[in-house]
DOTOR-10660 format. One record per residue: x, z, y of N, C-alpha, C, O in turn; residue in one letter. Coordinates in pm, whole numbers. Atoms other than C-alpha are relative to their C-alpha. Layout:
<sites>
    n_xx    n_zz    n_yy   ca_xx   ca_zz   ca_yy    c_xx    c_zz    c_yy    o_xx    o_zz    o_yy  type
       X       Z       Y       X       Z       Y       X       Z       Y       X       Z       Y     a
...
</sites>
This chain:
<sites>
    n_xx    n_zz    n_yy   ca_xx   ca_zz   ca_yy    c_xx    c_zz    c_yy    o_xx    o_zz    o_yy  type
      84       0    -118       0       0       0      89       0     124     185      76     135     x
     -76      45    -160     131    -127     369     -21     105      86    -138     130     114     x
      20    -152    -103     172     193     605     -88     -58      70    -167      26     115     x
     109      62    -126     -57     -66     843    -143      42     -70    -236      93      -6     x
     116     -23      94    -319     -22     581     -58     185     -15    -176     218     -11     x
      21    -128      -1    -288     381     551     -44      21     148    -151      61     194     x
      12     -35    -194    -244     403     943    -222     -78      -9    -326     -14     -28     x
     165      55     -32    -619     183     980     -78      89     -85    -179     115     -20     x
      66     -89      73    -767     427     697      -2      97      83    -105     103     151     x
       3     -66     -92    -655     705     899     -97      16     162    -176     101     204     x
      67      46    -118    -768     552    1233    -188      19     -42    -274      72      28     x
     159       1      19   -1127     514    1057     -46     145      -8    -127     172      81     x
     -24    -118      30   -1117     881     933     -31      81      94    -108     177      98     x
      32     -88    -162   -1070     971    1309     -95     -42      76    -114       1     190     x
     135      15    -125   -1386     804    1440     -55      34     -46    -145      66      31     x
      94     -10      53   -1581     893    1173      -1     154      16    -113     199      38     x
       0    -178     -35   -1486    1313    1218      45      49     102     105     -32     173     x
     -57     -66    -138   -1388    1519    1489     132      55     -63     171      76    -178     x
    -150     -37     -10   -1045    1627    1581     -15     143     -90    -105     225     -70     x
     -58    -145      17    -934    1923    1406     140      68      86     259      37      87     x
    -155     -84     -16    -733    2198    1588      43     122    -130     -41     199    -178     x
     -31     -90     120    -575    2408    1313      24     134      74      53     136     193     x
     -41    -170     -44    -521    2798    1373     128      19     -76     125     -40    -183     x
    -131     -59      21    -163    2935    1297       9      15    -138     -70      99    -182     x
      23     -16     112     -86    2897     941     140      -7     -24     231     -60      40     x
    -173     -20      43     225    3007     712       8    -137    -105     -75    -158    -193     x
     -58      83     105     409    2699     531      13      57    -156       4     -16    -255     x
     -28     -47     128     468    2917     244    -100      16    -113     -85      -9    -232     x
     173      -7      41      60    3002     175     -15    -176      13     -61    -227     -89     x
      65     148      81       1    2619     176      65     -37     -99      14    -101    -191     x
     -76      28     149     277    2594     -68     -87      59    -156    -121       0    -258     x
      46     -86      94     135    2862    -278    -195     -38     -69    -247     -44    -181     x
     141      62      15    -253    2745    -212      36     -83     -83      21     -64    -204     x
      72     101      58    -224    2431    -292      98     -43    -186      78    -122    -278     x
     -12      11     155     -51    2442    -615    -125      77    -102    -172      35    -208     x
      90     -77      93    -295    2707    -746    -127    -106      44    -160    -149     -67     x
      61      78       2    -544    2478    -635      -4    -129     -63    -116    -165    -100     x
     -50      68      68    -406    2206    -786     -46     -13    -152     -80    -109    -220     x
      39     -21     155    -477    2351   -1118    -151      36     -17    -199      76    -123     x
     164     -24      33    -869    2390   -1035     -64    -114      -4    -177    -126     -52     x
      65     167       1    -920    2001    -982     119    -114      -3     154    -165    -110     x
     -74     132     -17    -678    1727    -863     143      45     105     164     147     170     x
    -103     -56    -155    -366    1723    -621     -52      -7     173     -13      51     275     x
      64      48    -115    -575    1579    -357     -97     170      83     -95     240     184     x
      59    -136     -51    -806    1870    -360      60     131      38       9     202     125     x
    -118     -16     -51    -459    2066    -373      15      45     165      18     150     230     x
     -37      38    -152    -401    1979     -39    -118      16     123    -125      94     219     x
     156     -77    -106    -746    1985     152     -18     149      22     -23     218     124     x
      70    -115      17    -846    2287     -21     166     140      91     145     253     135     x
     -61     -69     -53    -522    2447     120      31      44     118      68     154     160     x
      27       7    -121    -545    2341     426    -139      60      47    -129     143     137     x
     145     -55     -54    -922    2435     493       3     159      22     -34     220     122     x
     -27    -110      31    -829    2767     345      63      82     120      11     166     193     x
    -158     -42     -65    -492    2844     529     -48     -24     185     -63      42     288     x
       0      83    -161    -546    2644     843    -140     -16      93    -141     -18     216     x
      90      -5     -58    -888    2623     911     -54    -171      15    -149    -199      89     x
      76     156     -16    -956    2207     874    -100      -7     -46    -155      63    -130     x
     145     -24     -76   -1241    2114     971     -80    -113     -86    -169    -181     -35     x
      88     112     105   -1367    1874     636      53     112    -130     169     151    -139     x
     -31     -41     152   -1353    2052     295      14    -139    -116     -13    -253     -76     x
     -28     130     105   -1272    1805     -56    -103     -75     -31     -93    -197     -42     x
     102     103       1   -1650    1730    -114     -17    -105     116     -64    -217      94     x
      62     110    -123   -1694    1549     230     162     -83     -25     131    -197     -58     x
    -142      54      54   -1301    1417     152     -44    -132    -112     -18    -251    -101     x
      -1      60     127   -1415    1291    -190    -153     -79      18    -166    -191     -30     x
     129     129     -34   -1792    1139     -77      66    -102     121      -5    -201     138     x
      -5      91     -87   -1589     949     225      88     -49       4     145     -91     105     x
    -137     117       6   -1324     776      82     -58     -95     -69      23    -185     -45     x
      32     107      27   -1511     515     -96     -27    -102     121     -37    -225     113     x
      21      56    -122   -1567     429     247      72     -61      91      31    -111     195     x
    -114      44     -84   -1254     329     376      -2    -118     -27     -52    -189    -114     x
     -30     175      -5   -1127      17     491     137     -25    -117     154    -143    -145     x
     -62      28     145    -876      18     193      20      68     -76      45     184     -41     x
      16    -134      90    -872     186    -120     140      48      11     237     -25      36     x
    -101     -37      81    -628     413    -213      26      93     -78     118     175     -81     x
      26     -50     111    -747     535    -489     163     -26    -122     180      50    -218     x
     -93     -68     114    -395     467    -696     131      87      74     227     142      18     x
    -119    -133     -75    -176     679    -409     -36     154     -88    -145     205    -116     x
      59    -119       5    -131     996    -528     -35     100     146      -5     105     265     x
     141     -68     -61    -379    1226    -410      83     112      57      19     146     156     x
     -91     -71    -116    -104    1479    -244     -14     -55      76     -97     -14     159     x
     -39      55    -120       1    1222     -19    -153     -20      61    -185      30     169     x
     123     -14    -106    -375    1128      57     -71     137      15    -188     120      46     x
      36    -101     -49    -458    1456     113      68      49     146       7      85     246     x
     -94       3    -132    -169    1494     374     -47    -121      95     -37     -85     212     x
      23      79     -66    -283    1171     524    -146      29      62    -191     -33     159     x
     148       5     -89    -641    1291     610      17     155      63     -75     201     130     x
      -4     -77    -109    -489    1607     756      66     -41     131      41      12     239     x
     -61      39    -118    -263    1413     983    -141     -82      48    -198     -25     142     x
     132      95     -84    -580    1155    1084     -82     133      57    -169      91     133     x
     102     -72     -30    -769    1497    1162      82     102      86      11     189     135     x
     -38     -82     -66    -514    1690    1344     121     -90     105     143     -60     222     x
    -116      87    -127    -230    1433    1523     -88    -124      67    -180    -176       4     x
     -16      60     -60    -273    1216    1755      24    -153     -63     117    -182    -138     x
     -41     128     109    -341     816    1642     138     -27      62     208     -74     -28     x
    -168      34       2      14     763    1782      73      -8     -26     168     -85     -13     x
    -127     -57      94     172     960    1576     -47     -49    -123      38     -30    -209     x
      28       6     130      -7     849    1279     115     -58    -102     156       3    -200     x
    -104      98      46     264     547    1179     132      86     -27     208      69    -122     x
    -123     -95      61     531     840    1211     -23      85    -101      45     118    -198     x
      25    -173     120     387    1126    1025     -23    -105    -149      -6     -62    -263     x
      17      72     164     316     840     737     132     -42     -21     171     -39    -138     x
    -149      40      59     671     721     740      81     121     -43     171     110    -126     x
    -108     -91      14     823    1062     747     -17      70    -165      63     107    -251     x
       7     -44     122     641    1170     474     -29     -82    -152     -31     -15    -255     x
     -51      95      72     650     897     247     164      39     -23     199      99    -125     x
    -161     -22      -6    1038     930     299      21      69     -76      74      41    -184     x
     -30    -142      90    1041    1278     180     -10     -13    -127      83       5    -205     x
      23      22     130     841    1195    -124      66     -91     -73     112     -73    -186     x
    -134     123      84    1046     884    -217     108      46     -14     125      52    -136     x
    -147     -17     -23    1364     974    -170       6     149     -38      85     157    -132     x
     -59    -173      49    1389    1400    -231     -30     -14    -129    -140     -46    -174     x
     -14     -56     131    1510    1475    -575    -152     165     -19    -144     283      15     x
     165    -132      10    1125    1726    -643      -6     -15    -182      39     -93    -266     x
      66     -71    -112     962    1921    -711     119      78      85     235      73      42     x
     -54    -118     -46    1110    2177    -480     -55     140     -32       1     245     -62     x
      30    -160      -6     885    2440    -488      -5      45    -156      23     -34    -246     x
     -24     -93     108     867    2710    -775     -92     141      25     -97     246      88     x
      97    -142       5     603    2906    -862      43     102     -85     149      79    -142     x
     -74     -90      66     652    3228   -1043     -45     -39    -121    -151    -101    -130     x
      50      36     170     646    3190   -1462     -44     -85      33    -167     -85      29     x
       7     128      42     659    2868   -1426     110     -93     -34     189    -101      60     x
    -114      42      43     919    2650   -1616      58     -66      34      28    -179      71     x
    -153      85    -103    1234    2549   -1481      -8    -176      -6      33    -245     -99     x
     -19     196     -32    1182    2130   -1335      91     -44     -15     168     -15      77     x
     -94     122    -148    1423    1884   -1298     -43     -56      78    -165     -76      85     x
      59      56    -118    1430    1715    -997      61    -177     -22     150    -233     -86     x
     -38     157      15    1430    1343    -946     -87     -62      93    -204     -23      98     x
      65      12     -93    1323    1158    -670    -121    -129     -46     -99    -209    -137     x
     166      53      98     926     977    -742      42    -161      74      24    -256      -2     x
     -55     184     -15    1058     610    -559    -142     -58      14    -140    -174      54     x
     141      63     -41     653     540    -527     -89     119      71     -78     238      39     x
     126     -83      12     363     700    -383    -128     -46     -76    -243      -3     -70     x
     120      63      82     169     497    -609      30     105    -165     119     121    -248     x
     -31    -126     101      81     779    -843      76      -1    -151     179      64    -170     x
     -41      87     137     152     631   -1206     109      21      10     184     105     -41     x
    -204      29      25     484     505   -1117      71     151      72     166     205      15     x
     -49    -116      11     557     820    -952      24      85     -78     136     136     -84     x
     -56    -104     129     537    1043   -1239      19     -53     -66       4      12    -169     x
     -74      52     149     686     763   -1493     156     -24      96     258     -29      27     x
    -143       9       4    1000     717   -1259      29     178      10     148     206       2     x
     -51    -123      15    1015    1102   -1253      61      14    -171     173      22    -221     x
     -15      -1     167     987    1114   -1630     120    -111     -61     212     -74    -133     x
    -158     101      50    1252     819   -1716     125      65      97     239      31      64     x
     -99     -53     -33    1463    1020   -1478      66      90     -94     171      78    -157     x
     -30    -118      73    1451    1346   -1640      20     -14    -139     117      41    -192     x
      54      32     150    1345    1241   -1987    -108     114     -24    -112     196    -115     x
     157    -132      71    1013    1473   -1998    -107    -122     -30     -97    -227      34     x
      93      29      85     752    1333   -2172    -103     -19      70    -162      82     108     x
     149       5    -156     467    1225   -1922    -152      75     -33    -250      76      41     x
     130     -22      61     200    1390   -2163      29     138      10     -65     214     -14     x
     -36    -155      27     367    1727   -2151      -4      41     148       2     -21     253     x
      29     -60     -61     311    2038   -1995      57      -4     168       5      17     277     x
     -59     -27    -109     595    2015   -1777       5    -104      99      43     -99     216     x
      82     141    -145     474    1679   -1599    -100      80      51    -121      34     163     x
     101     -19     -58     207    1862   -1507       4     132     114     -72     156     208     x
     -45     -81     -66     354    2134   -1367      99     -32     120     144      27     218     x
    -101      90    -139     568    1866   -1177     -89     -24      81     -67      -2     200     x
     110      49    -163     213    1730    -984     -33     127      37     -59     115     157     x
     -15     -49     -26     173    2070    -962      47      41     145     -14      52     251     x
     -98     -45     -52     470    2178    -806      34    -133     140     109    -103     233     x
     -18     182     -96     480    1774    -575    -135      34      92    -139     -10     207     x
     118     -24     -68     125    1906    -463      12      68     127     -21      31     240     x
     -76     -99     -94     288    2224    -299     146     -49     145     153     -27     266     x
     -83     116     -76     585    2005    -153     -20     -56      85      28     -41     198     x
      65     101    -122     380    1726      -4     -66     105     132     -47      94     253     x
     105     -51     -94     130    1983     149     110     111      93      70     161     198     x
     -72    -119    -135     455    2241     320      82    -163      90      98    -162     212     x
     -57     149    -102     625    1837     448    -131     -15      83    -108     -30     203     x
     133      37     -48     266    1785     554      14     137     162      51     118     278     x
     -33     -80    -107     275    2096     770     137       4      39     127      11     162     x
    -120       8     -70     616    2093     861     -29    -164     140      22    -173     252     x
      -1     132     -59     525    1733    1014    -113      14     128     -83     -29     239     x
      90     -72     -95     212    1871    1215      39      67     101     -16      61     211     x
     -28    -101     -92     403    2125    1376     107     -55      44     154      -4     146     x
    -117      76     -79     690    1891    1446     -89     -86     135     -62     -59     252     x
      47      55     -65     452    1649    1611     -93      25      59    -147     -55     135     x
     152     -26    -113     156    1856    1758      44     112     -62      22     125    -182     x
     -23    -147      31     284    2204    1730    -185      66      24    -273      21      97     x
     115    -100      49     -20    2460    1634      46      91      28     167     107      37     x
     -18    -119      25    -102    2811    1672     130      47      61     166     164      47     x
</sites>
């Protein structure tokens, strides 16, 4: 998918809802949210639900998940971290910034050897950097990195653990470009 294509999703996103201002929230609690969230539905929800929680945004995952069929392009095979981060930046930055906050965090996810984060009793990752945000190939070039098994536990504990990641880059990127709280 063409960042021009995310950016116009975004853009739609922001006429169709009102701005969110977020209230003062710790990077560490969206880390922590949205992995445990993570494990109650999807990564996508992950990420909303951590944000709504934590931060105070101003759409929960049902209105998320009834108004993306609606977009002007799917992107239904991104993973659902990154579009979760992408409909907090359309709801809290500035369309200006949109084209940055999607390049920066793309970047991160391509390129950083992840997961990073580490929940407690949970089993030691390797890291390897995902080279797509197209979900699939993300967790099969993780898995031909490492050699884990894409069916096993510990892939799953990788979207997991990539959920938590995306969503503290996600806020880190917010507060770089429209400081909060």
């Amino acid at each position: 998918m063409e960042i021009a294509q995310i950016v116009e999703n975004m853009e739609f996103i922001r006429e169709s809802f009102r701005e969110c201002e977020l209230k003062e929230f710790s990077l560490k609690r969206i880390g922590e949210l949205s992995f445990k969230y993570y494990w109650d539905y999807n990564c996508e929800y992950g990420v909303i639900t951590a944000f709504k929680r934590e931060a105070g945004l101003c759409v929960d995952y049902p209105q998320v998940k009834a108004f993306s069929p609606t977009l002007p392009n799917r992107w239904n095979r991104v993973c659902g971290a990154i579009t979760g981060a992408f409909w907090v930046f359309a709801l809290t930055l500035e369309p200006s910034e949109f084209e940055e906050a999607v390049e920066k965090l793309v970047r991160f996810h391509n390129e950083t050897p992840l997961p990073v984060f580490r929940a407690p009793k949970t089993p030691f990752l390797p890291k390897a950097p995902a080279l797509s945000i197209v979900c699939r190939d993300s967790v099969l070039n993780w898995c031909r990195a490492t050699g884990v098994h894409p069916k096993s536990t510990e892939r799953s504990y990788r979207c997991a653990a990539i959920t938590a990641d995306v969503a503290v880059k996600c806020g880190q990127i917010v507060r770089e470009l429209s400081p909060v709280g």
